[in-house]
C-alpha positions as CSV (number, residue, x, y, z in Angstrom):
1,X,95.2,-75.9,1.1
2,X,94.7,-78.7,3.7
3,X,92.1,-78.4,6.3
4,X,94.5,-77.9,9.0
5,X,95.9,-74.8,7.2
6,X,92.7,-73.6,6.5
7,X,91.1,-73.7,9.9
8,X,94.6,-72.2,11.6
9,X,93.8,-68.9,10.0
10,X,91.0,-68.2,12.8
11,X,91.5,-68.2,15.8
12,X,89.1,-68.8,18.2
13,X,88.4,-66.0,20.9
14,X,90.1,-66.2,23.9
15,X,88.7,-64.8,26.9
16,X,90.2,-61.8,28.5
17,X,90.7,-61.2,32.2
18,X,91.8,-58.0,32.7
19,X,93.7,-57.4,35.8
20,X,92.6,-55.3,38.5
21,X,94.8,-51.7,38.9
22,X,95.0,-48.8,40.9
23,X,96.6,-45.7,39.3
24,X,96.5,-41.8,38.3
25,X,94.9,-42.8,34.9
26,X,92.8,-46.0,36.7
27,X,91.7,-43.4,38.6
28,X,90.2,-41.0,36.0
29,X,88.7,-43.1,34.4
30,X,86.3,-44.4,37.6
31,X,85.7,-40.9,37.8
32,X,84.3,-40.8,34.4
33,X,82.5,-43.7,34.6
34,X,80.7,-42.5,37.6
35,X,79.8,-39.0,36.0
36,X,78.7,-40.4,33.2
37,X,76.2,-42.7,34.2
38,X,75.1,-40.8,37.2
39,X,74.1,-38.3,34.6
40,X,72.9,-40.9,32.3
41,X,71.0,-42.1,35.2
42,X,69.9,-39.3,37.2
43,X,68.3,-37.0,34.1
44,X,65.5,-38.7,33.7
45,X,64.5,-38.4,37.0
46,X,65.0,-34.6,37.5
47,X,61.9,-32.2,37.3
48,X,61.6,-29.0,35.4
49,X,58.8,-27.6,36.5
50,X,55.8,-30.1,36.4
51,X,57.0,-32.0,33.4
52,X,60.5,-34.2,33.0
53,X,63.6,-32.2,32.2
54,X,64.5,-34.3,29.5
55,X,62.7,-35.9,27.5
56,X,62.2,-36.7,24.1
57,X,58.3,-36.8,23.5
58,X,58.5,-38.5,19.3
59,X,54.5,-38.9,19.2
60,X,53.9,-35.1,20.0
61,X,57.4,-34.2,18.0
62,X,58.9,-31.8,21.5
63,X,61.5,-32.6,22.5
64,X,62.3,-31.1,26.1
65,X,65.9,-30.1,27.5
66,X,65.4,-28.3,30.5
67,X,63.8,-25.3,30.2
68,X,64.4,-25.2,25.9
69,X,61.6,-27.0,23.9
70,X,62.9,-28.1,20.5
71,X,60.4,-29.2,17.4
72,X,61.2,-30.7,14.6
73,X,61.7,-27.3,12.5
74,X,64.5,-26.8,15.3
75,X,66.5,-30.2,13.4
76,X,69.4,-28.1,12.3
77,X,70.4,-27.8,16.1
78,X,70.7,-31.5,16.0
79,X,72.3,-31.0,12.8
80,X,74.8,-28.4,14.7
81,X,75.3,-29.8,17.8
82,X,76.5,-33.4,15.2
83,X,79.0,-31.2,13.8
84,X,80.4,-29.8,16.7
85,X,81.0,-33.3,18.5
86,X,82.5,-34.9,15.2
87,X,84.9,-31.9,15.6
88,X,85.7,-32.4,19.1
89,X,86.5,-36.0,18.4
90,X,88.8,-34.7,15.5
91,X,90.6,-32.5,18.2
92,X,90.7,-35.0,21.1
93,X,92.0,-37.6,18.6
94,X,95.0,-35.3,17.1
95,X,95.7,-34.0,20.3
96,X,95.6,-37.2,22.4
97,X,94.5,-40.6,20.5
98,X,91.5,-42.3,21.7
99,X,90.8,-40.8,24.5
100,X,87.1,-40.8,24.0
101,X,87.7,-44.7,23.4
102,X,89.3,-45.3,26.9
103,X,87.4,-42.8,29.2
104,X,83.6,-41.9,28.3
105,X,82.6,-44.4,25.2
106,X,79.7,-46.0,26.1
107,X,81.4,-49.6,25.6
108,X,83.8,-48.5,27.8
109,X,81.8,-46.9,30.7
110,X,79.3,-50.2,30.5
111,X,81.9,-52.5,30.4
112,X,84.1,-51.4,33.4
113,X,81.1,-51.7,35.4
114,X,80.2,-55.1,34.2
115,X,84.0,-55.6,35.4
116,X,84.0,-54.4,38.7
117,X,80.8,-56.5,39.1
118,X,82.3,-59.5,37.7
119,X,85.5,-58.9,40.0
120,X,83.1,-58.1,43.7
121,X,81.6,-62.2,42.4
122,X,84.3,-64.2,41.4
123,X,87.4,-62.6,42.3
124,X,90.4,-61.1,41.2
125,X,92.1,-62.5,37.9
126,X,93.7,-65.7,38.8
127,X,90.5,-66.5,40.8
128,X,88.4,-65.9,37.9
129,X,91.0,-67.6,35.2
130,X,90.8,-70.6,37.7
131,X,86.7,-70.6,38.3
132,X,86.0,-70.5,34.7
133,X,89.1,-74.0,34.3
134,X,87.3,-75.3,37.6
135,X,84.7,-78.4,37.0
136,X,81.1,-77.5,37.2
137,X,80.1,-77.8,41.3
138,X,77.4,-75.5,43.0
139,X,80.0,-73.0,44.0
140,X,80.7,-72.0,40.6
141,X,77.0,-72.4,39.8
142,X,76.0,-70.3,42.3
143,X,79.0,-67.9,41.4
144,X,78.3,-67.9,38.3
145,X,74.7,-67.5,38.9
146,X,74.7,-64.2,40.7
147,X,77.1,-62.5,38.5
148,X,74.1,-63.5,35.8
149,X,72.2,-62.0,38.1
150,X,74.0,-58.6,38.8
151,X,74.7,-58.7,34.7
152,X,70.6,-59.1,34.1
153,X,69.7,-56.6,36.5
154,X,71.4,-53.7,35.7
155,X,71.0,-54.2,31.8
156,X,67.5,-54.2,32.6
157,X,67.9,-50.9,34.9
158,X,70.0,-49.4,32.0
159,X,67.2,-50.4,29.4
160,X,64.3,-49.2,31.7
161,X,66.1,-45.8,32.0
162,X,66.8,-45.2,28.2
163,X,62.9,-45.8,27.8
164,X,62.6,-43.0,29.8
165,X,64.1,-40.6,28.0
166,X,61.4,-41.1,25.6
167,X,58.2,-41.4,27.6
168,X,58.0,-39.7,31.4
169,X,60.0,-42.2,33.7
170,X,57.8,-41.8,36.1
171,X,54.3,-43.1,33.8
172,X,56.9,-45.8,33.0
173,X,57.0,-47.1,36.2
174,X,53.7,-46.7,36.9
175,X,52.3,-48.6,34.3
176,X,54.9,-51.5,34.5
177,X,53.6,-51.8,38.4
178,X,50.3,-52.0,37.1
179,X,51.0,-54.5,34.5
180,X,50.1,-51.8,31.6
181,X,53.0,-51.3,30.2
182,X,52.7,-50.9,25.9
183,X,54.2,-53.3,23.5
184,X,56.6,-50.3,22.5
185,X,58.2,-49.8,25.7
186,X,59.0,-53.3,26.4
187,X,60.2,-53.9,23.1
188,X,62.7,-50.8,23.3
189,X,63.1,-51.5,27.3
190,X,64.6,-55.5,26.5
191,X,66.0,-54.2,22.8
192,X,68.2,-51.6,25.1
193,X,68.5,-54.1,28.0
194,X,69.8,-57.3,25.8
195,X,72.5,-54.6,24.5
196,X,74.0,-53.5,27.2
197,X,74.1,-57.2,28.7
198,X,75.5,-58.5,25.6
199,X,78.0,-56.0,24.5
200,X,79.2,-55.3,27.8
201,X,78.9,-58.6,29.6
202,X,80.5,-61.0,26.6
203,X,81.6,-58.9,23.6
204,X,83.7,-56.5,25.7
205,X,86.8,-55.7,23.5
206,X,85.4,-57.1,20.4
207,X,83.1,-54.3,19.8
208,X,86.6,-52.1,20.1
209,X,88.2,-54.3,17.9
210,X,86.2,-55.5,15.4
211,X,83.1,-54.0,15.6
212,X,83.8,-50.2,16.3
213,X,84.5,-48.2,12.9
214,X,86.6,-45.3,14.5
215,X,89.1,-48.1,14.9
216,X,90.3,-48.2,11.6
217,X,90.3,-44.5,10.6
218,X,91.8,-43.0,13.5
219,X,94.8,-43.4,12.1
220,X,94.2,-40.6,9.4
221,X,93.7,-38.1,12.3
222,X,97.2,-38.9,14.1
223,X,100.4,-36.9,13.3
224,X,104.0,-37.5,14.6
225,X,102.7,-34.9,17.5
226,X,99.7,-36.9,18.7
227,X,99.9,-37.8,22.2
228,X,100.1,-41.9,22.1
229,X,100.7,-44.5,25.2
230,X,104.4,-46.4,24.0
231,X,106.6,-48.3,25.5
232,X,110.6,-46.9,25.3
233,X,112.2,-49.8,24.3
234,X,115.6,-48.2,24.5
235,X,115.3,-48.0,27.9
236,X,113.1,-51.0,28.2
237,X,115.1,-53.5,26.1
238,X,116.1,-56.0,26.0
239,X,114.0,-57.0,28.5
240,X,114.4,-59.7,31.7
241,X,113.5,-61.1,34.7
242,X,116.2,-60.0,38.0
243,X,116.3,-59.8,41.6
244,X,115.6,-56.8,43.1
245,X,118.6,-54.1,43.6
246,X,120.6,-56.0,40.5
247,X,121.7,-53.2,38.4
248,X,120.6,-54.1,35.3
249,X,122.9,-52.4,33.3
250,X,125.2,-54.5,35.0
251,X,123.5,-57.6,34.2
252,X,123.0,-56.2,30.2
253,X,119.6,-55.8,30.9
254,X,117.1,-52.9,30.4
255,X,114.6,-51.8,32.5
256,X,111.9,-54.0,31.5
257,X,111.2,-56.8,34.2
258,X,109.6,-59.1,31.7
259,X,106.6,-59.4,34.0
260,X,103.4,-58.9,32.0
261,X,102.0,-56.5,34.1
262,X,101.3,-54.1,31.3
263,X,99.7,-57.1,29.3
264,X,97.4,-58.2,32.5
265,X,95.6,-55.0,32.9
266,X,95.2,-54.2,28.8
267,X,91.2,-54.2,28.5
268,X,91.8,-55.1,25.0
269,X,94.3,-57.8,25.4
270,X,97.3,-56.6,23.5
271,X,101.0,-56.1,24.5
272,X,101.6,-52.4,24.2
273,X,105.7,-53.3,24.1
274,X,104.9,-54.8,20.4
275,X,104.5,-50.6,19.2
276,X,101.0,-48.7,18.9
277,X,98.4,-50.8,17.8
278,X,95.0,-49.9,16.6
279,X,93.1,-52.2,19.4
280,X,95.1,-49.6,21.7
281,X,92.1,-47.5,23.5
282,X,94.9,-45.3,25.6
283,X,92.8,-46.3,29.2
284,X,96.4,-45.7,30.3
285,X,95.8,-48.8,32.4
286,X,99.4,-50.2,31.4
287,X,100.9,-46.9,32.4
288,X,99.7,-47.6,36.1
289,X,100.6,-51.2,36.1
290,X,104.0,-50.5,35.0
291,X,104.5,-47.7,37.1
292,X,103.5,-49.7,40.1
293,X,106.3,-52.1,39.2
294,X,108.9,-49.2,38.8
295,X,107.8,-48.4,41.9
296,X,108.6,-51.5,43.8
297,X,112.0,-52.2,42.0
298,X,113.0,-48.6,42.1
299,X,113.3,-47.7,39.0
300,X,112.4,-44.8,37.6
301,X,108.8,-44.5,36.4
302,X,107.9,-43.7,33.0
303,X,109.0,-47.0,30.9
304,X,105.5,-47.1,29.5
305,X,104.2,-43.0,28.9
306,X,102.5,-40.6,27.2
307,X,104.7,-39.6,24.7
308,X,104.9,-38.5,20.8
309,X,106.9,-40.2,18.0
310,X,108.5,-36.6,17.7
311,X,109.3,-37.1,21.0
312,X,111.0,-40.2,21.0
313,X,112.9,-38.7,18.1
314,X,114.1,-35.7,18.7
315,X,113.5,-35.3,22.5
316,X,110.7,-32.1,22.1
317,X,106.9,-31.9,22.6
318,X,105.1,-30.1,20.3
319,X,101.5,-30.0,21.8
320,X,100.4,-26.7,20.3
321,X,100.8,-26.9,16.0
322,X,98.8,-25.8,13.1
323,X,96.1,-28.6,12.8
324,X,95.8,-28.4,16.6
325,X,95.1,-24.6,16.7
326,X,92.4,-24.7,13.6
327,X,90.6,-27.6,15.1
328,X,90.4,-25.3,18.2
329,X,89.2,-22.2,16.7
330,X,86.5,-24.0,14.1
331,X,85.5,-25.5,17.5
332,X,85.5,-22.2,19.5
333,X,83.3,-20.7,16.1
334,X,81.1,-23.5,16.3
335,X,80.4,-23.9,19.5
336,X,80.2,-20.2,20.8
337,X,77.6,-20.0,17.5
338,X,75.1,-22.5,18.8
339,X,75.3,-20.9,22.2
340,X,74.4,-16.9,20.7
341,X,71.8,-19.4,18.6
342,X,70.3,-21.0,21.4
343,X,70.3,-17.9,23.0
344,X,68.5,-15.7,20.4
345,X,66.2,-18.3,19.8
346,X,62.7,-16.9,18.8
347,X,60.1,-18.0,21.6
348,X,57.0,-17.6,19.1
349,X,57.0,-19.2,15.6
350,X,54.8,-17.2,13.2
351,X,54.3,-18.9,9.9
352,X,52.0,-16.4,7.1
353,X,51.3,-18.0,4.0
354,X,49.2,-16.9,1.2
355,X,46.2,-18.9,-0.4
356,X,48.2,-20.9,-2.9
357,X,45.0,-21.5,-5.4
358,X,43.9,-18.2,-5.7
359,X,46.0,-15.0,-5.7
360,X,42.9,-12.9,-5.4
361,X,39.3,-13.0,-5.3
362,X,36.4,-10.1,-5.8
363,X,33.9,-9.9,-3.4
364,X,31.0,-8.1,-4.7
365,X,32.1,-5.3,-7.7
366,X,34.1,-2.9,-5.0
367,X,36.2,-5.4,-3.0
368,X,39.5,-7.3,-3.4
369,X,40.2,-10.2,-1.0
370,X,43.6,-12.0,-0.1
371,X,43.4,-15.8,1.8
372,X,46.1,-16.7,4.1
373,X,46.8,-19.1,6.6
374,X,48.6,-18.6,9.8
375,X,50.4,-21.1,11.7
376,X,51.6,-19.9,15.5
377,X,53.5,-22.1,17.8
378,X,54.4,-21.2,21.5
379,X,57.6,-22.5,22.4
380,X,57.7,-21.8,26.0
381,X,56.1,-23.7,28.5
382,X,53.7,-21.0,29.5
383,X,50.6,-19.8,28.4
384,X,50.5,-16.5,26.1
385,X,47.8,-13.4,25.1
386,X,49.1,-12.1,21.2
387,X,47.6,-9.2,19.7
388,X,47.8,-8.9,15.5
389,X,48.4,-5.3,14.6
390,X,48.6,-4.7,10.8
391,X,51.3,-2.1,8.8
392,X,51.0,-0.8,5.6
393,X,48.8,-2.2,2.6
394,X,46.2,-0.7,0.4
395,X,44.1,2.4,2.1
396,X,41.1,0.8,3.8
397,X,42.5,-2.6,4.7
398,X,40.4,-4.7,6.5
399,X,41.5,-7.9,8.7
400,X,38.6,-10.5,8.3
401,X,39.4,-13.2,11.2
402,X,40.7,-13.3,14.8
403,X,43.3,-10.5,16.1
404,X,44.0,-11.8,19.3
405,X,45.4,-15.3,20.3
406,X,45.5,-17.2,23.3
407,X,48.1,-20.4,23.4
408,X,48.7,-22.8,25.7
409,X,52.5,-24.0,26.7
410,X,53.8,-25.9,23.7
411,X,50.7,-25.6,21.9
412,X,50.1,-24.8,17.7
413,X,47.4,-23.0,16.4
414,X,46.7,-22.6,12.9
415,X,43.5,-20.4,11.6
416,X,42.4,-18.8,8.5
417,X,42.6,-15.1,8.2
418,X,41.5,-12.8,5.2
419,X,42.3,-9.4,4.0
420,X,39.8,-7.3,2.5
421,X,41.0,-3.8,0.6
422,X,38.5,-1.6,-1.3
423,X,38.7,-2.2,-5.3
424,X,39.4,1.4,-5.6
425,X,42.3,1.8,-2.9
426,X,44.1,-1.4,-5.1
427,X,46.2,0.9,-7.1
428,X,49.3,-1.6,-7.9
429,X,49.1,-5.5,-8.6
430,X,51.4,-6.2,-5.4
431,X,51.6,-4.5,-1.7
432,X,53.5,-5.3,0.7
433,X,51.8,-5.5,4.6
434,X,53.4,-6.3,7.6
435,X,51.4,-8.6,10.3
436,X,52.9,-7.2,14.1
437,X,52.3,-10.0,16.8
438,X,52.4,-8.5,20.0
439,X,52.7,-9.3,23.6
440,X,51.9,-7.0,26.1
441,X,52.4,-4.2,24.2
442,X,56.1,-5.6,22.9
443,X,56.4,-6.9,19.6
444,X,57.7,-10.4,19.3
445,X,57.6,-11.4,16.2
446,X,56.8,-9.7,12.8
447,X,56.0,-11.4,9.3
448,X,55.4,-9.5,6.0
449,X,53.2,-10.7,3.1
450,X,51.8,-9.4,0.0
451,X,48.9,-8.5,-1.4
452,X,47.3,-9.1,-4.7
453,X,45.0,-7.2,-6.8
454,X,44.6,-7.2,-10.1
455,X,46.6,-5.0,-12.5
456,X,44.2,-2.5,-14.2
457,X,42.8,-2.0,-10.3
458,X,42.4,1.6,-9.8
459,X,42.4,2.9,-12.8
């Protein structure tokens, strides 16, 4: 194979310059992109109390969410809350396509505002297609050069705030006035930063395309009822340019102007009249555009749609089917069991364990004594008074070690504690007794153990 040959099999990139469009689905998706980074950027900033309401403290393992505090023990939330977003993406995605991919992926979010920045500098398409042909002079230079700016600034705001997540925002900014900052924090701060500038500000659609993994399976989650973007090219075709008010049946036309609109706005670059494609992230952006034309000609609107290939084929919509309704119902499961979790969530954890080196001891010739350890962890963000009561057990049992126990918010307290029963009283090898933790006279947690004596005890 020649060189020539060789080298035509990769192209190289071509820029895209996605044109700017105002529409229903245009319009939805600002309004996602502001939603989601006001909440991206607001939380850090909101108080709970006199501590951050979200924030994700790794050295001391809590991790707050408004007025919840989650340890590590509390993983299988995490675990839970995983498996209830893979599922909404499963149900999104067989209801509607990739509608996660054109209105709140983060690729997507970042790079329309890197977009609307990049339009507010250099223009609208043809002004920014001709800029970027244009020789170097200090226009584009300084063009160019405040874009960067813009571009650096909020990747660094974006970084700064993701930082903050993970140590109080507010310490953050104190100590980067005060030059204090730790290596950590600017190391995760321009790590985060040099991401959002480079995927947003130059990768763009190639993250999408190349880059993105749920590119490339979504296809096993679509069904002939799956709600795509098409083009009807038996209304469309075969397609051609015509003055306005020519009948274009008359003419042996379709309804299809030929005028690239669709292309021009297409984030990803692709010609949606070519059939679904995977680089296809249903922004609905071509559905505006061509609507807008429809508009102007007066021809009806709907050339490019939401549609099905059921649809297409038999003329009917069936929204509602079998895979649609168990998604919904594993979902409804899931999701209304992480809420009665969340909600029944134990305040106090109370760990008993016994002495695993020795399952008894003798004190003396007329005592048996049991070793434990106790482990108690307040997970509210006030302090709390517990009182140990103890149940059942040999007759005479004796608590050697601390019955009450004062704990501060958030704080773990781990102490020895030792039972003591009478040789005599130890008439079985095992007992079961019950350690009662109590809080103003209500019990809040309760923890059994057992108790070992020796087997010939008490005869």
């Amino acid at each position: 194979m020649s060189q020539d040959a060789f080298a035509s099999l990769y192209a190289a990139h071509e820029k895209i310059y996605p044109r700017e469009i105002h529409g229903r689905f245009q319009s939805l998706r600002t309004a996602a992109v502001y939603l989601l980074l006001g909440l991206y950027y607001a939380l850090p900033w909101l108080q709970w109390g006199d501590r951050q309401a979200v924030l994700f403290d790794l050295p001391a393992r809590r991790f707050y969410v408004f007025g919840l505090i989650f340890w590590p023990e509390d993983f299988f939330y995490l675990a839970w809350l995983l498996v209830l977003a893979a599922l909404t993406l499963f149900l999104s995605t067989a209801l509607a396509g990739r509608l996660w991919c054109g209105y709140a992926c983060p690729q997507t979010v970042w790079t329309e505002v890197y977009l609307w920045m990049e339009r507010w500098v250099e223009g609208d398409r043809n002004a920014r297609i001709k800029l970027d042909r244009a020789p170097r002079t200090w226009r584009k230079i300084l063009r160019k050069g405040l874009k960067q700016a813009l571009w650096i600034g909020f990747a660094l705001w974006t970084g700064f705030t993701f930082v903050g997540y993970f140590t109080p925002i507010r310490d953050i900014g104190a100590h980067l006035l005060a030059g204090e900052l730790g290596p950590w924090a600017v190391f995760w701060w321009l790590f985060y930063a040099l991401a959002t500038y480079g995927n947003a500000g130059y990768l763009r659609e190639q993250v999408c395309k190349y880059m993105c993994p749920y590119a490339r399976f979504q296809s096993a989650m679509f069904d002939e009822d799956t709600l795509i973007i098409a083009y009807d090219t038996r209304r469309g075709e075969p397609r051609g340019k015509r003055k306005k008010g020519v009948d274009p049946r008359a003419a042996g036309l379709g309804d299809c102007v030929d005028c690239s609109r669709c292309v021009q706005v297409c984030p990803t670059g692709i010609d949606i009249r070519d059939g679904l494609q995977y680089e296809c992230i249903a922004c609905g952006a071509c559905i505006d555009a061509c609507n807008d034309v429809m508009d102007k000609i007066g021809y009806p609107r709907g050339l490019i749609r939401y549609t099905t290939e059921r649809r297409d084929r038999e003329g009917r919509l069936r929204i509602l089917r079998p895979r649609i309704a168990i998604y919904a119902l594993l979902w409804a499961a899931l999701a209304g069991g992480l809420l009665a979790a969340l909600w029944g969530r134990p305040d106090l954890a109370a760990a008993l364990i016994h002495d695993r080196n020795t399952l008894y001891r003798m004190v003396g010739a007329d005592r048996i004594e049991n070793g434990y350890r106790l482990d108690l962890l307040n997970k509210t963000d006030a302090p709390r008074r517990l009182t140990l009561r103890l149940e059942g057990g040999p007759p005479g049992l004796a608590l050697d070690g601390p019955r009450s126990f004062l704990l501060g918010p958030a704080e773990r307290v781990s102490v020895a504690l030792r039972l003591v029963a009478p040789r005599d009283a130890v008439r079985a090898p095992s007992s079961t007794v019950v350690f009662s933790f109590e809080e103003d006279g209500r019990e809040v947690a309760r923890r059994e153990v057992r108790f070992l004596g020796p087997v010939s005890s008490g005869r």
